[in-house]
C-alpha positions, 0 to 999 in steps of 0.5 A: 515155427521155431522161436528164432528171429535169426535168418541162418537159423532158419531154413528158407521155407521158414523165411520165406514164411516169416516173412509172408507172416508179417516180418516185414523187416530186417535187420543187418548189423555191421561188426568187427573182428578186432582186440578187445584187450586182455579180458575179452574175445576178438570177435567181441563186436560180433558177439554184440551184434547178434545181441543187438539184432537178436533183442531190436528184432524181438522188441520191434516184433516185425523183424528178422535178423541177418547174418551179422557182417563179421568183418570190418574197418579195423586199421587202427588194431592191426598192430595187435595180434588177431586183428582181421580188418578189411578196407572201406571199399570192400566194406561199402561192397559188401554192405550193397550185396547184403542188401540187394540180396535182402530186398529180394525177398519181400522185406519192406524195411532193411536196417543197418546198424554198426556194432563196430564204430570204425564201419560208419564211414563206409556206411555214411559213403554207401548208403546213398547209392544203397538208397537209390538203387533200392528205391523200393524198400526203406533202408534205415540207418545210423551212420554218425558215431557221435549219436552213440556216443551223445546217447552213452553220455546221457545214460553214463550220467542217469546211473552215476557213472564215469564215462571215461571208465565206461569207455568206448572200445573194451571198458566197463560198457563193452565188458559190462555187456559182454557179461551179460550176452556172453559171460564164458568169454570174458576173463574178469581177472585179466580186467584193468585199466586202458586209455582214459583221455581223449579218445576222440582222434580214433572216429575222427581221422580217416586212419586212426592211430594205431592202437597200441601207441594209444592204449598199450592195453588194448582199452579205451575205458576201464573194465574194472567194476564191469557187471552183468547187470550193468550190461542189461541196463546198456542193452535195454537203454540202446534197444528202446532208443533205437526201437523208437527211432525205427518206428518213428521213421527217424533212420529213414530220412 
C-alpha cells in the first residue's frame, strides 16, 4: 500500500483495507477559504488542515484523514477580495453528512477538529446531534477556540515570543507554519504588521466585525520575523497536545 494516510489519495480498495488493517480512526478537519492579508493564500486554513491531519494521523498511527472541509463561516472577511464563506447551518449540515458518511465504513473513532476559528460554533451546536445519531462510533472534538488560543499562550511564553505579534489570523504563527508546510505560497516580502490589540471580539460575537475596519492588512498579529523553523515548533507543539488528548479520551466526553 502506498504511504499515505490521506483517504482521496486512496483508492477505496485501499480504504477499505486500511481500515480492516487497523486505522481504526478518522480524522476531519474544518477549514476555510478566507484573506490571510498580503503575504499569504486564500486557502491558508486549508493548506494547515491537511497539515494538521496528515502529521495528527501519522503521530497517532491508527488513523486516516478525510477529505479537509475547505469551506467555512467567514463572514467577517467578505469585505475582502477572495473570501468564500458559507452560513452556519449549511456548515452544521455538512459536518453530519461527513460523518454519517464516515461512520459507515468501520472507523471506531471520527475526529473533528477546526483549522479555521470561525467553524467552532457551528461545531459546538452540531455535535450533540452528531453524537446521538451516531452512537456507535466515538466522535471527538474541540469545540472551544479558547483551548487554542490558552495552549498558543503557553507555548508563546516557553519560546520568549510576543503573542501579540504571533497572533491569530495571518501573523507570525500562521506564516510561520505556512513555511514550513507550504513555502511557495507565501511572499515574505509583502509581510508586515496587522492589528495588534485585542482581537477577542472576532470569536466572541456571533457576527464578527468586518475585518477590513479592524485590520486593514488583513492581519491579526504580525508576520514579520516569520520562519520555517518556528513553524515545525507550532506543528510539533499542537500535534502532541492534541495527540495526548485523543488517546486520553479527553475530546470524547
Amino acid at each position: 500500500m502506498r504511504d499515505t494516510v490521506l483517504i482521496e489519495e486512496m483508492t477505496w480498495p485501499e480504504v477499505r483495507d486500511a481500515i480492516a488493517g487497523g486505522k481504526r480512526r478518522v480524522i476531519v478537519m474544518l477549514a476555510a477559504m478566507e484573506q490571510h492579508g498580503p503575504h499569504l493564500p486564500i486557502g491558508v486554513d486549508t493548506y494547515l488542515g491537511y497539515a494538521t491531519g496528515t502529521r495528527l494521523a501519522r503521530r497517532l498511527g491508527d488513523a486516516l484523514v478525510a477529505p479537509v472541509v475547505s469551506l467555512g463561516y467567514s463572514a467577517g472577511h467578505l469585505p475582502m477580495a477572495g473570501t468564500v464563506s458559507i452560513e452556519e447551518p449549511v456548515l452544521e449540515a455538512t459536518i453530519l453528512d461527513v460523518c454519517r458518511s464516515l461512520a459507515r465504513h468501520g472507523f471506531e473513532e471520527i475526529i473533528v477538529l477546526c483549522s479555521h476559528g470561525g467553524n467552532y460554533h457551528a461545531l459546538q451546536h452540531v455535535l450533540p446531534q452528531l453524537r446521538k445519531e451516531l452512537a456507535a462510533v466515538r466522535i471527538s472534538a474541540i469545540t472551544d477556540f479558547d483551548e487554542w488560543l490558552e495552549s498558543t499562550k503557553r507555548f508563546a511564553a516557553q519560546e520568549g515570543l510576543d503573542m501579540a505579534r504571533l497572533g491569530v489570523h495571518a501573523g507570525q504563527g500562521e506564516t510561520s507554519m505556512m513555511l514550513a508546510h507550504r513555502p511557495d505560497l507565501v511572499q515574505m516580502d509583502k509581510a508586515c504588521e496587522g492589528f495588534t490589540g485585542d482581537a477577542s471580539i472576532r470569536w466572541r460575537s456571533k457576527v464578527p466585525p468586518p475585518m477590513d475596519e479592524m485590520s486593514p492588512t488583513g492581519i491579526l498579529g504580525d508576520a514579520r520575523g516569520s520562519t520555517g523553523a518556528l513553524g515545525e515548533r507550532i506543528f510539533a507543539d499542537r500535534i502532541e497536545r492534541v495527540a495526548k488528548m485523543i488517546e486520553r479520551g479527553e475530546l470524547a466526553r
